[in-house]
N, C-alpha and C positions, 0 to 999 in steps of 0.2 A: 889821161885819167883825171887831173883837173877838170877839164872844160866837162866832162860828165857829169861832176858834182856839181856844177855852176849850172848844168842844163837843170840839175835834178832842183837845185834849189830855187829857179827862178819856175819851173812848172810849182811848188810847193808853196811860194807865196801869192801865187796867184790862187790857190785852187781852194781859197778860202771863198772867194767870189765863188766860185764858179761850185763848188759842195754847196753855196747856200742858193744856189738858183736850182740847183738838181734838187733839192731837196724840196723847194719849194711847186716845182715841176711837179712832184711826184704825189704833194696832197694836193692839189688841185683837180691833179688827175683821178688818183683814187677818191679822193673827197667827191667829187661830180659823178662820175662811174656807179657809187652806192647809193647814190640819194635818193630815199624814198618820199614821194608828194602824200601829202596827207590832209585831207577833208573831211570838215563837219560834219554832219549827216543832213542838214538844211539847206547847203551849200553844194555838196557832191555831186560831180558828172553821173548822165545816168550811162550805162552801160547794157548792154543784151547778149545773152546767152546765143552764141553761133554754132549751139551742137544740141542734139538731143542727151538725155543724160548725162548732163553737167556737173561732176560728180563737186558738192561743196562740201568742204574740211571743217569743221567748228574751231580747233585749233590747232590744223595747219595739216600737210598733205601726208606726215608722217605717223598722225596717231592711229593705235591701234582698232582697230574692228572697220577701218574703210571710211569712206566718206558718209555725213549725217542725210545730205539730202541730195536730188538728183536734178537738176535744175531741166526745164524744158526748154526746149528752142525757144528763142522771144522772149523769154523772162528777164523781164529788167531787174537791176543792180544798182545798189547807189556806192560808186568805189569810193570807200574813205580813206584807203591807204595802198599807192603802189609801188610795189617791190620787185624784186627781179624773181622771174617765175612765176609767181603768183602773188596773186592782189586781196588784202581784206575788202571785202566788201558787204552790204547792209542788202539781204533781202526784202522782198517788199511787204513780209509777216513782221519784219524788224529786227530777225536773227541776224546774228553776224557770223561771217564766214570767212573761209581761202578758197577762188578761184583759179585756177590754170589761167595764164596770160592770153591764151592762144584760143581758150574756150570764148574769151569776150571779145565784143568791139563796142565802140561807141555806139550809144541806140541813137535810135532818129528821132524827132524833135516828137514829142506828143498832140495829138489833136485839136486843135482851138476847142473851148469851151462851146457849146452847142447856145443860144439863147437860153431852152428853156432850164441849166443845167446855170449859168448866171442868173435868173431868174428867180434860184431857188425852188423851183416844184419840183425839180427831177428827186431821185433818191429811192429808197428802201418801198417798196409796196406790203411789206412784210409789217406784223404787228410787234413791237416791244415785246419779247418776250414768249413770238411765238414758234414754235420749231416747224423745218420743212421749207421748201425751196427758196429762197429770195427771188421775185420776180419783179428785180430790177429790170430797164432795159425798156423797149417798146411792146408793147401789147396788141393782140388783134382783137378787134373789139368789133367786128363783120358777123355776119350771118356765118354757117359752120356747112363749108361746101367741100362735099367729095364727088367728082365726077365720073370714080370707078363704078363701074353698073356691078351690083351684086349677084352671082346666080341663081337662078329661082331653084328654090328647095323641092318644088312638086317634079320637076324633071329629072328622069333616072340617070347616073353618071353613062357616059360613051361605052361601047363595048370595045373592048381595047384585044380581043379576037386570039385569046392565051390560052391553047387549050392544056390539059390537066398531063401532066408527061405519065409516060406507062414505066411502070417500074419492073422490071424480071421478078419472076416468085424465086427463082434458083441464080444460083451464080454460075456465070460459066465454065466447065473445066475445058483445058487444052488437050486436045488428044496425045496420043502416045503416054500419059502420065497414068502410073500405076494407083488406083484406088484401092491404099491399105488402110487402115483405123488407125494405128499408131506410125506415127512419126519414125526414122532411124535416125541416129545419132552417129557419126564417127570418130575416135576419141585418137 
């Protein structure tokens, strides 16, 4: 009985060591496990939507009436803040949201600047101020060719050979069936 109280007391002065290593075991662990990275909005990785209707949260996946907006396949993200599940992230209108983890992946790198777009001439063909399409982008500025031949309007359409169906003037009755006026009833 002795030596057990001597077992007990010699695990007991040690396990001051060894409670402060477990303890410290244990925030590292959950301290690392939770951490969410979090980015500027000038700074942030972009990211792309890998689903069609992407449904985005305004303040998170639990509020009432569903998701604000539906993101489209390809729609990049600027993720400012990731979490486990879902990531705030900056659309490219400049709303911020909560994404599904699983709806994004890292987008691909953007397309070098074209010359005339360093340049400066590229941009809005559109007036300050005025409504109706933006026709940014490339223009065709050719002659206007269609090489569908049109059909001459003087030529009567094909005879398509349908002739008029004949309709019976009476309906037909089946024989053996008694022709009374009124109907019988059996009750």
């Amino acid at each position: 009985m002795h030596e057990y109280l001597r077992v007990i007391r010699f695990e007991t002065s040690g396990g001051k060591t060894a409670r402060s290593i477990l303890i410290a075991a244990t925030v590292l662990l959950f301290g690392t496990g939770c951490a969410m990275e979090t980015f500027a909005p000038e700074t942030a990785p972009e990211y792309v939507a890998i689903r069609d209707f992407t449904p985005l949260y305004r303040f998170g996946p639990q509020q009432p009436g569903g998701p604000d907006v539906a993101l489209k396949s390809g729609a990049r993200v600027k993720l400012l803040r990731r979490e486990m599940g879902y990531s705030f992230v900056q659309i490219e209108d400049k709303r911020t949201g909560y994404v599904a983890n699983e709806n994004i992946a890292v987008a691909p790198p953007r397309p070098r600047e074209t010359a005339e777009m360093a340049a400066g001439t590229a941009g809005s063909n559109r007036k300050p101020g005025s409504r109706g399409r933006d026709t940014t982008g490339p223009v065709y500025s050719g002659p206007a060719v269609n090489d569908t031949p049109l059909p001459d309007p003087n030529v009567p359409p094909p005879d398509l050979n349908i002739s008029p169906e004949l309709v019976p003037d009476t309906i037909p009755v089946a024989p053996n069936t008694p022709q009374t006026g009124a109907p019988k009833f059996r009750y």
